[in-house]
N, CA, C and O of each residue as an XYZ file, in Angstrom:
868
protein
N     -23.044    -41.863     61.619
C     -23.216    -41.487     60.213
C     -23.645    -40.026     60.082
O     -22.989    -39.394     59.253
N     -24.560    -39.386     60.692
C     -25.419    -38.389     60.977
C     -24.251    -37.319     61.323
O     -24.259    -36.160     60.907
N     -23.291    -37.855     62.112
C     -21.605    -36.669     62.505
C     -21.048    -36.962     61.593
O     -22.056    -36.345     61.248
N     -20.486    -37.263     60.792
C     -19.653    -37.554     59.506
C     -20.716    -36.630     58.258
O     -20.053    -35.987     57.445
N     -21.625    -36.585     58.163
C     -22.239    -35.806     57.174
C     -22.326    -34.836     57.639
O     -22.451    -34.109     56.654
N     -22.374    -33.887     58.932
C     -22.200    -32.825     59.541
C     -20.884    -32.404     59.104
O     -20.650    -31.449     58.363
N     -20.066    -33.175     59.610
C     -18.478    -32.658     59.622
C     -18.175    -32.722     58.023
O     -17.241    -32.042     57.598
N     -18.730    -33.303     57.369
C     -18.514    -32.938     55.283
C     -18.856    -32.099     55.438
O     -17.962    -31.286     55.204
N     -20.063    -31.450     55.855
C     -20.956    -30.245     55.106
C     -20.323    -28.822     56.015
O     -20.124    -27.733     55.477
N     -20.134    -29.040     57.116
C     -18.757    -27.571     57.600
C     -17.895    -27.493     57.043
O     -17.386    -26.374     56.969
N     -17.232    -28.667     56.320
C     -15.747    -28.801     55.714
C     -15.530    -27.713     53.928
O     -14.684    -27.019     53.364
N     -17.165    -28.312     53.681
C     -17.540    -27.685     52.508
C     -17.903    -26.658     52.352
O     -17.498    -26.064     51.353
N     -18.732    -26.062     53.174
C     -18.823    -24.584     53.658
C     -17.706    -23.606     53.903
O     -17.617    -22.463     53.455
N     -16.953    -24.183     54.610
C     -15.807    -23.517     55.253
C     -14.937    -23.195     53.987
O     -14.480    -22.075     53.759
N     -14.726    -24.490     53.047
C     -13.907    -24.232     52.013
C     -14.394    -23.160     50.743
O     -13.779    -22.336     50.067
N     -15.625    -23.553     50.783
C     -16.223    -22.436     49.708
C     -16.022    -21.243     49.866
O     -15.564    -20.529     48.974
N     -16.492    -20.624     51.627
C     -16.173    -19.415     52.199
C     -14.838    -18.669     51.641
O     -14.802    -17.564     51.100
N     -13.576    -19.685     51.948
C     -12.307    -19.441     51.610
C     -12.237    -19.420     50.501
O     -11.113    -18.992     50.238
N     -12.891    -19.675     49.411
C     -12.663    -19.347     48.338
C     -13.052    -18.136     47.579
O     -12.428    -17.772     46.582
N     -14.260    -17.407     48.131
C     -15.029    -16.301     47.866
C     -13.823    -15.252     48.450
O     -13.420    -14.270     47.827
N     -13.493    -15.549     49.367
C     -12.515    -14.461     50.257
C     -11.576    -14.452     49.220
O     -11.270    -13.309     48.880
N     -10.987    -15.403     48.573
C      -9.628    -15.090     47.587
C      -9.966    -14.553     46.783
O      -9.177    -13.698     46.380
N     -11.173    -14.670     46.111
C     -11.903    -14.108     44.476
C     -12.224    -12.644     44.915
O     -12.397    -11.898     43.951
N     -12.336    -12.090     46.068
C     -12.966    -11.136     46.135
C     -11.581    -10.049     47.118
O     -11.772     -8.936     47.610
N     -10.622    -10.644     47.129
C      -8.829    -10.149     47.378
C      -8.535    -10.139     45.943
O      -7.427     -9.617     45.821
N      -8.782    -10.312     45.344
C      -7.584    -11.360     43.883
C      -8.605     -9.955     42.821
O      -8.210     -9.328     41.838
N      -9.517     -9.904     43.305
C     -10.268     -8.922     41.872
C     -10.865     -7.061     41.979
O     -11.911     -6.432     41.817
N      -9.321     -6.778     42.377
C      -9.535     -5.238     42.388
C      -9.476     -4.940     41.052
O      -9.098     -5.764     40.219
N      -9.940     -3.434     40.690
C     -10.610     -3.246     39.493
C      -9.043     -2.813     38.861
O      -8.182     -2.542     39.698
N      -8.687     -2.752     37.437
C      -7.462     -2.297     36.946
C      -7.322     -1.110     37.270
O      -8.308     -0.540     37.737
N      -6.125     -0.412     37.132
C      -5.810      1.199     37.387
C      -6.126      1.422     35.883
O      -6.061      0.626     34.946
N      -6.546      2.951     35.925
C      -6.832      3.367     34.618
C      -5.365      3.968     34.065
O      -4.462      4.460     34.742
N      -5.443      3.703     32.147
C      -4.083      4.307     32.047
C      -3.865      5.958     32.423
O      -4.712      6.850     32.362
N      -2.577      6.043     32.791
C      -1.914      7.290     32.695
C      -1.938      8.424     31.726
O      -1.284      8.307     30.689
N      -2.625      9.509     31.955
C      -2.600     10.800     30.868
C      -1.580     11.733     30.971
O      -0.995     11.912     32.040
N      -1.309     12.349     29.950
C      -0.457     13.273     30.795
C      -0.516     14.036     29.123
O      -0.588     13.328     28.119
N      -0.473     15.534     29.058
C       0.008     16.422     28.081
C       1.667     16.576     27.708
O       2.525     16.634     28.588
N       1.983     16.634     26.175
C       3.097     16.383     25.809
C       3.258     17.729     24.980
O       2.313     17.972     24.229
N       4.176     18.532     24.993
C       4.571     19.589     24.744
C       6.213     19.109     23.982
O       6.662     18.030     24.368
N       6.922     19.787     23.097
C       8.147     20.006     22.492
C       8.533     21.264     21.794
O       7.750     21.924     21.111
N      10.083     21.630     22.055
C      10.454     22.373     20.793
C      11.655     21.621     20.480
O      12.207     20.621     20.939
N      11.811     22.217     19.802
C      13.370     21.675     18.957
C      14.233     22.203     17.802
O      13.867     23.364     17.620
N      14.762     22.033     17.334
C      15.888     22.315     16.044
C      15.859     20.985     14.704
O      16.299     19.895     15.070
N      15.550     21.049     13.788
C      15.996     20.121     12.620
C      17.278     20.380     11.883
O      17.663     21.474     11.470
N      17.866     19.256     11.778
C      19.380     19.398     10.853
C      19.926     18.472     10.452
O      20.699     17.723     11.048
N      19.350     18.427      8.756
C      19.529     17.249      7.881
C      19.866     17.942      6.434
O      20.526     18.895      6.022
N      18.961     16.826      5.861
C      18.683     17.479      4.208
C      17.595     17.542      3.738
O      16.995     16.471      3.648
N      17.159     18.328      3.434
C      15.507     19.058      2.935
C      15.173     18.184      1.401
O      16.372     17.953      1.250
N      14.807     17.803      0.689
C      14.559     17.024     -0.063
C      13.425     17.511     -1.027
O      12.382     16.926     -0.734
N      13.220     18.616     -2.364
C      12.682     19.088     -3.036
C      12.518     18.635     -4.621
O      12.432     19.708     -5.219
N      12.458     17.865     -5.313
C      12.612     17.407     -6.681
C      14.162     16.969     -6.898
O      14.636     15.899     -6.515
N      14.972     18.157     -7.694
C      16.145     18.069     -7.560
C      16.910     18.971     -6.583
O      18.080     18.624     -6.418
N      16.494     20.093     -5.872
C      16.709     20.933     -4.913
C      16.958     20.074     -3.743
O      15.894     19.680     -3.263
N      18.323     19.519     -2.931
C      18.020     18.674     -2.162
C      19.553     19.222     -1.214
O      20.473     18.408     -1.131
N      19.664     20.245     -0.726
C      21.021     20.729      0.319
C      20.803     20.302      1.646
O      19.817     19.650      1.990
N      21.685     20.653      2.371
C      21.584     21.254      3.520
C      20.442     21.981      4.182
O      19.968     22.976      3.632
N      20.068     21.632      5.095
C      18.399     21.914      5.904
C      18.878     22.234      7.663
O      19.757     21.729      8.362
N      17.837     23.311      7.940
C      17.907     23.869      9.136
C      16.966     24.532      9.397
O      16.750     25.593      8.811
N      15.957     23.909     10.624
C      14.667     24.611     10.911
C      14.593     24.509     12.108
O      15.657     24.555     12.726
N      13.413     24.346     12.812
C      12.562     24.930     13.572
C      11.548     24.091     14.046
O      10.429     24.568     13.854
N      11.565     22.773     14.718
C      10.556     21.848     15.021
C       9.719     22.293     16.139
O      10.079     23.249     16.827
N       8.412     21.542     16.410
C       7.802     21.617     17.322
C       6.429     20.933     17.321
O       5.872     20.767     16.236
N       5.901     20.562     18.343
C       4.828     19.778     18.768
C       3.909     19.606     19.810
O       4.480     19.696     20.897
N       2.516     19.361     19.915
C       1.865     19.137     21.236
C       0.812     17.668     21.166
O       0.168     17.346     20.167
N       0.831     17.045     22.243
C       0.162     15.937     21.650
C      -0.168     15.887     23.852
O       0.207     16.545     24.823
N      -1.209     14.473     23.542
C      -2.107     14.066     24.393
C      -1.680     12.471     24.425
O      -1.538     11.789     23.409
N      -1.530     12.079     25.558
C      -0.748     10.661     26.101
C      -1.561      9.999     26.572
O      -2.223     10.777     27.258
N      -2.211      8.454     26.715
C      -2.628      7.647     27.319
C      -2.300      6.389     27.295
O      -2.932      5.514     26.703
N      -1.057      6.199     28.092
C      -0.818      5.002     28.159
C       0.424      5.256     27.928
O       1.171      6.149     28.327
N       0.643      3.874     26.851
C       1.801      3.947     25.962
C       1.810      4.827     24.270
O       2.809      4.939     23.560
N       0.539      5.309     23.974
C      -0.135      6.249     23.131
C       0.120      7.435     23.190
O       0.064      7.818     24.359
N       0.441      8.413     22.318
C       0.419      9.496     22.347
C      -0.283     10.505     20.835
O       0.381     10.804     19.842
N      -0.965     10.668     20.945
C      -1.411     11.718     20.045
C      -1.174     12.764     19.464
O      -2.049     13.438     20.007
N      -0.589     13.582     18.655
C       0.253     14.964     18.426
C      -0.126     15.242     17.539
O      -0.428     14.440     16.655
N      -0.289     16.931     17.429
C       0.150     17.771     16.482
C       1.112     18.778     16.572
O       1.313     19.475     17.566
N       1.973     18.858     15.007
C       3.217     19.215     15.061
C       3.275     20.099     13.833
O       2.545     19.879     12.867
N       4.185     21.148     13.870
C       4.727     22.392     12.901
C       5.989     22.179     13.208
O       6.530     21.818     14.254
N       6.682     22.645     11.403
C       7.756     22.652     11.489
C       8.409     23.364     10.373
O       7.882     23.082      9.297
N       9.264     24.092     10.298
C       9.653     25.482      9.703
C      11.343     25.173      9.550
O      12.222     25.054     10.404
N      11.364     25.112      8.249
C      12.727     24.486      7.691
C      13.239     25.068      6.378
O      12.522     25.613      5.538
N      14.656     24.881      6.284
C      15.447     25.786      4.336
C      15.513     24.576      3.690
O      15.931     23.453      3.969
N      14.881     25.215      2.558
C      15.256     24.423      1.325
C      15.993     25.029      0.326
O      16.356     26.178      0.076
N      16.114     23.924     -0.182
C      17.644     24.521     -1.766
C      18.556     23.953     -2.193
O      18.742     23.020     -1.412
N      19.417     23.909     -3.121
C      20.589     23.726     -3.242
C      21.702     23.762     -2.452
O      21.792     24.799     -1.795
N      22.794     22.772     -2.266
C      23.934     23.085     -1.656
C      24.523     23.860     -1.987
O      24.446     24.446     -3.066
N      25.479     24.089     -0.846
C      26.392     25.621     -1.317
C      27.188     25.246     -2.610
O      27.645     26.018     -3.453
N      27.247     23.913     -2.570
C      29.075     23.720     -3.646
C      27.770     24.089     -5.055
O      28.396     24.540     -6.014
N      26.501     24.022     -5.315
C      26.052     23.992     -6.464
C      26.062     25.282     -7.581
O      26.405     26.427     -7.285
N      25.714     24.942     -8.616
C      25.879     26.387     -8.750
C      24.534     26.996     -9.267
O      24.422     28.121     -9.755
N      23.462     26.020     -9.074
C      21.935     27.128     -9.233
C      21.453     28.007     -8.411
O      20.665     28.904     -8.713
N      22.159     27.662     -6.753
C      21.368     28.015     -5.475
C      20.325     28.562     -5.466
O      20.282     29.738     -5.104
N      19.129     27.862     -5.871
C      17.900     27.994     -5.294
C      17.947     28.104     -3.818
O      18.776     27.627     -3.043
N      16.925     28.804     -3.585
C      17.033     29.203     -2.001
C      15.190     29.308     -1.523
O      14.462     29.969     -2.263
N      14.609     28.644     -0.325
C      13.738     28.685     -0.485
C      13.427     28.396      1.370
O      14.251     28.048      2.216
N      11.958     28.690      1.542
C      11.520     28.381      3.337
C       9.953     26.805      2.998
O       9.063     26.779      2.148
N      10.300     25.798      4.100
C       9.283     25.258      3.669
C       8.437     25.004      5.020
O       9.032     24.658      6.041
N       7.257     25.154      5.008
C       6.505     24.959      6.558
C       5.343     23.830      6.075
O       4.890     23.669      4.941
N       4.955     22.976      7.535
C       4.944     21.675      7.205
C       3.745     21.472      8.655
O       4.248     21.408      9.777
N       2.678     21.412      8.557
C       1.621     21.338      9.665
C       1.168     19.795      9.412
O       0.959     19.402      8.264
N       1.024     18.922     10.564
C       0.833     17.490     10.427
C       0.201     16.767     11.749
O      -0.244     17.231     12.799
N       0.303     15.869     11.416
C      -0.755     14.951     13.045
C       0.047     13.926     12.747
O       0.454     13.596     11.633
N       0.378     13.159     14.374
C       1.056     11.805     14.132
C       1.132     10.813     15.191
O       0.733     11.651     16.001
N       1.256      9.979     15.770
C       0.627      8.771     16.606
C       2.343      8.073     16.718
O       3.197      7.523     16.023
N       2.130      8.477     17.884
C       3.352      7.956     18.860
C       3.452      6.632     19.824
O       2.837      6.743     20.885
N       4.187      5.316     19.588
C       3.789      4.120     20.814
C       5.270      4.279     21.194
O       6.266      4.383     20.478
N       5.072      4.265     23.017
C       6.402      3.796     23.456
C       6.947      2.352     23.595
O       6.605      1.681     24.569
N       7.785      1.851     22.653
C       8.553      0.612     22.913
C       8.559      0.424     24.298
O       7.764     -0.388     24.772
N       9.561      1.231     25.254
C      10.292      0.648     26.370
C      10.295      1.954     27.114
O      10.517      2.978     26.468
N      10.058      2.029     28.491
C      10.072      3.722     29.216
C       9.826      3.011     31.181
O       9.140      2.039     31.500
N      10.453      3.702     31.900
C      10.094      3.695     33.259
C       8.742      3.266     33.569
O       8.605      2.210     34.186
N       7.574      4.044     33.173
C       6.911      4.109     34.096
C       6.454      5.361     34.838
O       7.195      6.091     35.496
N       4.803      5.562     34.606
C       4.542      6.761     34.725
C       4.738      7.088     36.184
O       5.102      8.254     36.339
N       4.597      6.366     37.348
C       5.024      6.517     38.706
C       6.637      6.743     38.882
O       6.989      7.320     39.911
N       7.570      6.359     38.018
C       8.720      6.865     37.968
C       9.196      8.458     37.988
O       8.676      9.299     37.256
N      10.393      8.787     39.050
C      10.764     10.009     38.790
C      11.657     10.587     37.512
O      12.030     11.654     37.023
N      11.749      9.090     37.299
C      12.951      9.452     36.425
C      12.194      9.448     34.876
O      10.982      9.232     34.887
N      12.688      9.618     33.889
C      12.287      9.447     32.378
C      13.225      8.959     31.413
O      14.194      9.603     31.011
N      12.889      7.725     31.029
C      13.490      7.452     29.944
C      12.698      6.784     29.298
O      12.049      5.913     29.876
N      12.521      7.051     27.733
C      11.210      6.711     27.158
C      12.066      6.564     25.624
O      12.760      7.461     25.146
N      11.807      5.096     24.946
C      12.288      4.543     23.501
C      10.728      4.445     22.905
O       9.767      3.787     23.306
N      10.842      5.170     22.026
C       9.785      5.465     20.815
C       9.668      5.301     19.568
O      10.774      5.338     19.028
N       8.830      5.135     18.861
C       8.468      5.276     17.178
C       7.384      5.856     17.250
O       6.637      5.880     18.229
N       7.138      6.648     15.633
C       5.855      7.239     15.433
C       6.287      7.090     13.860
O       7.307      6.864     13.209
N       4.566      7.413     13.592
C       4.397      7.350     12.178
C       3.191      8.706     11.831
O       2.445      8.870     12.796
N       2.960      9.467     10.886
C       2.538     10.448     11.045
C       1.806     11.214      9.429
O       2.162     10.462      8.523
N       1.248     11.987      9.043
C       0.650     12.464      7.686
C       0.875     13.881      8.412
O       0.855     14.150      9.613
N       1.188     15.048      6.810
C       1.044     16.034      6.864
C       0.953     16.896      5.709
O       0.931     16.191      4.700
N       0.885     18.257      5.407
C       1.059     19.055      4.361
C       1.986     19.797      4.637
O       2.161     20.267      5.762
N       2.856     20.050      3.454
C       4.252     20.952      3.085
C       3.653     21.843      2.315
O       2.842     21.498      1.455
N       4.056     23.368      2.585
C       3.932     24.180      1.796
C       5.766     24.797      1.464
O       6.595     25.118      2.316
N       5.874     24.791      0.437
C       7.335     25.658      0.119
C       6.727     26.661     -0.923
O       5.753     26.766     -1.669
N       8.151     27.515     -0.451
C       8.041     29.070     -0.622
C       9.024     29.199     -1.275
O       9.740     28.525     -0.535
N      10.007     29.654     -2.444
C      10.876     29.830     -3.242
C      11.441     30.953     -3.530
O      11.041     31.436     -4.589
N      12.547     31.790     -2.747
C      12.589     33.091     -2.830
C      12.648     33.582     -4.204
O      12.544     34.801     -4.338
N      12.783     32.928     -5.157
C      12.915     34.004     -6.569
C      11.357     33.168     -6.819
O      11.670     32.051     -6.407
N      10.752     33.122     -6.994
C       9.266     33.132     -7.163
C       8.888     31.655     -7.245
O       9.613     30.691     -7.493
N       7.340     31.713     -6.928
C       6.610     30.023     -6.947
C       6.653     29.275     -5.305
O       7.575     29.335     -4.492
N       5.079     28.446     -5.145
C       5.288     27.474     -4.633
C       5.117     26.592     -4.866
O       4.941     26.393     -6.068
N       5.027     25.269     -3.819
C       4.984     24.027     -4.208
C       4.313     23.573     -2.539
O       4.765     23.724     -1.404
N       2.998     22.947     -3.093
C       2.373     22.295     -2.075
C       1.699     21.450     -1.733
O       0.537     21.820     -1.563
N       2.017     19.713     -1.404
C       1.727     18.655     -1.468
C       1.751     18.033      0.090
O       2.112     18.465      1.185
N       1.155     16.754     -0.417
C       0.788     16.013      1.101
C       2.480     15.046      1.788
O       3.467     14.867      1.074
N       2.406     14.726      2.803
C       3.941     13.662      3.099
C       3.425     12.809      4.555
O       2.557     12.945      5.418
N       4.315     12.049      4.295
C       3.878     11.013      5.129
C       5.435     11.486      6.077
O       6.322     12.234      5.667
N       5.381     10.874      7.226
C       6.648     11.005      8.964
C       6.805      9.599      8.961
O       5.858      8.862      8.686
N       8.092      9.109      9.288
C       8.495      7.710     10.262
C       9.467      8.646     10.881
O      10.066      9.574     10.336
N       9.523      8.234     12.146
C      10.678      8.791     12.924
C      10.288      7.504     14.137
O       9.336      6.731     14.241
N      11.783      7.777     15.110
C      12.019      7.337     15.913
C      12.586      8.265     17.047
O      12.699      9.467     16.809
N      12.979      7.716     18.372
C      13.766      8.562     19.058
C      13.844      8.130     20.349
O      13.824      6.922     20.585
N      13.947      9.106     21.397
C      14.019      8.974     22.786
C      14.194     10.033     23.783
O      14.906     11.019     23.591
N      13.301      9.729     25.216
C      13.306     11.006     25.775
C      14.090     10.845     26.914
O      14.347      9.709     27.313
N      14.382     11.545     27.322
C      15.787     11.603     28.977
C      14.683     12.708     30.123
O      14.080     13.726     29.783
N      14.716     12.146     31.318
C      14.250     13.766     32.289
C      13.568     13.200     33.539
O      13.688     12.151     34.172
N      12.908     14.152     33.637
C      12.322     13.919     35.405
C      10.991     14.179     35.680
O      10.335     14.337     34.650
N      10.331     14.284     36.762
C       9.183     14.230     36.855
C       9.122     14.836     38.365
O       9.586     14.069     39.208
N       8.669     15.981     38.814
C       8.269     16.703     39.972
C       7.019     15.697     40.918
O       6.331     14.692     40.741
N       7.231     16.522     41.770
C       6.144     15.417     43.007
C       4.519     16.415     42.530
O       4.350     17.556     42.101
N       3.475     15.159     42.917
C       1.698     15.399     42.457
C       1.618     16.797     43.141
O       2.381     17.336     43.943
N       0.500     17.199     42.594
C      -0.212     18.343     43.210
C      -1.489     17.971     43.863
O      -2.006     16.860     43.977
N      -1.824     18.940     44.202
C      -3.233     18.344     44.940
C      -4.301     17.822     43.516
O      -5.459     17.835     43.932
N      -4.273     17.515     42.466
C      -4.829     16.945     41.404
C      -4.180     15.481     41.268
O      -4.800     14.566     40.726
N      -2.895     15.324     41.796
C      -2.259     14.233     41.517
C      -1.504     14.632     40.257
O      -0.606     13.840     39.974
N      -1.619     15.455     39.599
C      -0.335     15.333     38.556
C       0.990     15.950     38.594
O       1.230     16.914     39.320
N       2.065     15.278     37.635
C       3.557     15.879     38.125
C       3.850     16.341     37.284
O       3.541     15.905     36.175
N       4.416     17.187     37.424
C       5.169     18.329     35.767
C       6.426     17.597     35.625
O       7.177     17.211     36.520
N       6.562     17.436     34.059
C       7.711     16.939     33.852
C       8.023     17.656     32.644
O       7.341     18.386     31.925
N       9.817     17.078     32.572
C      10.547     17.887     31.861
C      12.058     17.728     31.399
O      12.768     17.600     32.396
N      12.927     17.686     29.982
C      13.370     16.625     30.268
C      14.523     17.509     28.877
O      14.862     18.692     28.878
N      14.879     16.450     27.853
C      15.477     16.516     26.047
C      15.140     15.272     25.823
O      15.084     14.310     26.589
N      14.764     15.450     23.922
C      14.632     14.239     23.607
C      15.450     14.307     22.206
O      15.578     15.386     21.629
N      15.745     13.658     21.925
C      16.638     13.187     20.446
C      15.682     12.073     19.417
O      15.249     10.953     19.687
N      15.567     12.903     18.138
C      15.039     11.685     17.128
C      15.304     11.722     16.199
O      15.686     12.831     15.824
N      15.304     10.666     15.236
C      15.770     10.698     13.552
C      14.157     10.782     12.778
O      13.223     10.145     13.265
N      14.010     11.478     11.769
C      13.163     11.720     11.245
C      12.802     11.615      9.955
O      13.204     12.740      9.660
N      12.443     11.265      9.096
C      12.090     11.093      7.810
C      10.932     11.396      6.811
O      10.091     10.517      6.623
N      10.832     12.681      6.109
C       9.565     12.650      5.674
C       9.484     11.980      4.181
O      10.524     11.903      3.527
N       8.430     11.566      3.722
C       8.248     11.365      2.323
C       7.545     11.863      1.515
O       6.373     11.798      1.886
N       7.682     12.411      0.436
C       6.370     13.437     -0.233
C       7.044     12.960     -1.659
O       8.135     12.431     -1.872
N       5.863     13.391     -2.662
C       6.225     12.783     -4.081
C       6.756     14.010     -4.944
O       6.148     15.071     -4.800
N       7.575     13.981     -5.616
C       8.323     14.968     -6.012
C       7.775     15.754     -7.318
O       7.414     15.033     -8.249
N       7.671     17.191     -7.489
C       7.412     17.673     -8.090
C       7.893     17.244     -9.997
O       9.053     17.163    -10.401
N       6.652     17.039    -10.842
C       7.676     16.147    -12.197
C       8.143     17.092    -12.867
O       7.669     18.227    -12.806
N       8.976     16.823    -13.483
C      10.288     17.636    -14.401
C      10.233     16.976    -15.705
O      10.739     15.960    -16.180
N       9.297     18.073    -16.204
C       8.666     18.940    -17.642
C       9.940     18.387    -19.015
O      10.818     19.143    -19.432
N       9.740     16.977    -19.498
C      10.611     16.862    -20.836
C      11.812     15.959    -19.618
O      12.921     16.485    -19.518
N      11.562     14.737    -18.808
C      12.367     14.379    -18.116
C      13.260     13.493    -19.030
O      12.551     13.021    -19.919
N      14.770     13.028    -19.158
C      15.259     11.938    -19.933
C      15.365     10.979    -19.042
O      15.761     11.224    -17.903
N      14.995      9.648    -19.479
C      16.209      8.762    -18.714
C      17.292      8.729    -19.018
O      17.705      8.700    -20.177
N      18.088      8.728    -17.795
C      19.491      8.764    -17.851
C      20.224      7.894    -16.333
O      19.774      7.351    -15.324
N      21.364      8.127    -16.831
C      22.613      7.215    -15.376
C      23.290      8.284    -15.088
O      24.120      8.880    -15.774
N      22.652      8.643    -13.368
C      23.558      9.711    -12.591
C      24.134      9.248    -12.081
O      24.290      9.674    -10.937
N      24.744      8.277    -12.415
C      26.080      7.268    -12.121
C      26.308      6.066    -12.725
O      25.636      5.899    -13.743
N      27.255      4.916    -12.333
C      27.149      3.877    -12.827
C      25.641      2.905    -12.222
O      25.189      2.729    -11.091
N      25.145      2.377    -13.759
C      24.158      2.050    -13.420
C      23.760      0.909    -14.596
O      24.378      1.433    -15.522
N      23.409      0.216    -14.939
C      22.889     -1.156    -15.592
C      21.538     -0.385    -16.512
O      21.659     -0.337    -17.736
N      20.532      0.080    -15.987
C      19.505      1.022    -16.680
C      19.208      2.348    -16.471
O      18.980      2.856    -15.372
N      19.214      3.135    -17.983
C      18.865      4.938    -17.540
C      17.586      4.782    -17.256
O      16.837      4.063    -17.917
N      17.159      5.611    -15.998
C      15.432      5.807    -15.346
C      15.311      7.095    -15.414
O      16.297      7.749    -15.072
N      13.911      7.928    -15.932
C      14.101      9.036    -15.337
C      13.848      9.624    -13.776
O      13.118      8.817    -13.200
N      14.184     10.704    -12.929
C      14.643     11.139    -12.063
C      13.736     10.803    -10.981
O      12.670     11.414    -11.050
N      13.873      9.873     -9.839
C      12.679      9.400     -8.755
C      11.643     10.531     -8.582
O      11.779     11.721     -8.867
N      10.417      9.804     -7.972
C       9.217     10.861     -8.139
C       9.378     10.941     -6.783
O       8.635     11.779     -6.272
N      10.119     10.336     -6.001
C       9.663     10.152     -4.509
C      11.008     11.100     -3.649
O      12.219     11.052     -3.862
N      10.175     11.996     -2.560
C      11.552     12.704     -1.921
C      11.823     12.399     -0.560
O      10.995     12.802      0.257
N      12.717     11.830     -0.188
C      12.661     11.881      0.923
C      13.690     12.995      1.993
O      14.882     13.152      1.728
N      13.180     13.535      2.912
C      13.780     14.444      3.478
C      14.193     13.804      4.996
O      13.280     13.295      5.647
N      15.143     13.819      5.387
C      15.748     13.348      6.136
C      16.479     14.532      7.458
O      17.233     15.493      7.308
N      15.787     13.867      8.871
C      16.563     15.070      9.960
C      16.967     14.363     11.113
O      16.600     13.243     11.469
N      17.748     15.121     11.649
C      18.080     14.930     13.416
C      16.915     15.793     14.083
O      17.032     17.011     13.945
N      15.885     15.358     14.739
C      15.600     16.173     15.711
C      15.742     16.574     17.254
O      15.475     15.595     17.950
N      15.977     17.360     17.783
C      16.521     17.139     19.084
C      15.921     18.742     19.888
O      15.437     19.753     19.380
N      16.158     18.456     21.024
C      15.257     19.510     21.809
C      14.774     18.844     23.406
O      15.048     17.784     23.971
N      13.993     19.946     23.759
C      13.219     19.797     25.055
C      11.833     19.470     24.972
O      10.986     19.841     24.159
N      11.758     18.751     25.902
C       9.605     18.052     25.997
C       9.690     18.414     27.907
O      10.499     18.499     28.831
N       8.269     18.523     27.609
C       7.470     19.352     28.924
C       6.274     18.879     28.795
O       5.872     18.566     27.675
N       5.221     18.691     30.279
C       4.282     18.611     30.185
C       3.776     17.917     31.750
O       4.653     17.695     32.585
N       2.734     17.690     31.976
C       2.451     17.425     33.015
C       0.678     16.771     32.820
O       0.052     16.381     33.806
């Protein structure tokens, strides 16, 4: 009886042992997320979106933001024409610059140990527009960003810090929204076929391609 309660109590020991050994294999601490600095320039080319001033647009994007994780942090300037289309016949002609902050999550991407880069994104973002009107006046209100996009590129080997410079193009669609300047004695009316005259939306939306190079390390 006295060997049979011996041989339980090694059996039980032994097994407990083996179990501490797995809990203490099994529980390395997480890796911390990935940082890395995010740099861009780029080109915009859409339609600029001003009250009724709403042509053809061509600017000047750009951005820097701070990454952790799947997070990214940014601030961004961006320097763009406003006005009338050519076929119109008021041609207002005007410059509008646009300083903002905006919060970037990656959907779907490699992997920061990856050499390669491919990174599917959304962001959402707040900023201020100032426009400039070459025959006189401005106009300067707050706008909200949705955009989307995606980045293509590569990633160099660590340094003695461990970090890799990377570098790449990215392509995005962009959208700002800002509330439109009101128009003094407005009618309702139908600027087309329409069931009810409204007068003229308060809301503008400006619409771009953005596209360019990102850098950073």
């Amino acid at each position: 009886m006295t060997q049979r309660l011996a041989f339980a109590l090694v059996a039980v020991l032994t097994g407990s042992a083996s179990a501490q050994v797995m809990v203490a294999t099994s529980g390395e601490p997480d890796r911390p997320a990935p940082r890395s600095i995010d740099g861009r320039i780029g080109m915009l080319l859409g339609g600029a979106d001003v009250g009724d001033a709403d042509g053809f647009s061509i600017g000047f994007a750009s951005g820097l933001g701070y990454r952790i994780g799947d997070v990214t942090l940014r601030g961004t300037f961006d320097y763009y024409k406003v006005g009338d289309g050519s076929d119109e016949a008021l041609q207002r002609r005007g410059r509008a610059a646009r300083l903002g902050a905006a919060a970037r999550y990656s959907f779907a991407n490699l992997g920061a140990d990856s050499g390669a880069i491919a990174d599917f994104w959304g962001e959402v973002g707040a900023g201020y527009e100032h426009v400039d009107w070459r025959q006189g006046g401005v106009l300067d209100r707050p706008s909200l960003e949705l955009a989307v996009g995606f980045d293509v590129g590569g990633r160099g080997d660590r340094d003695r810090n461990g970090k890799r410079r990377e570098a790449g193009y990215y392509m995005a669609f962009r959208t700002l929204i800002g509330e439109a300047p009101e128009i003094s004695g407005a009618m309702a009316t139908c600027g087309g076929p329409c069931d009810a005259a409204t007068t003229p939306s308060r809301t503008d939306l400006s619409m771009f391609f953005d596209f360019g190079v990102h850098f950073g390390h």
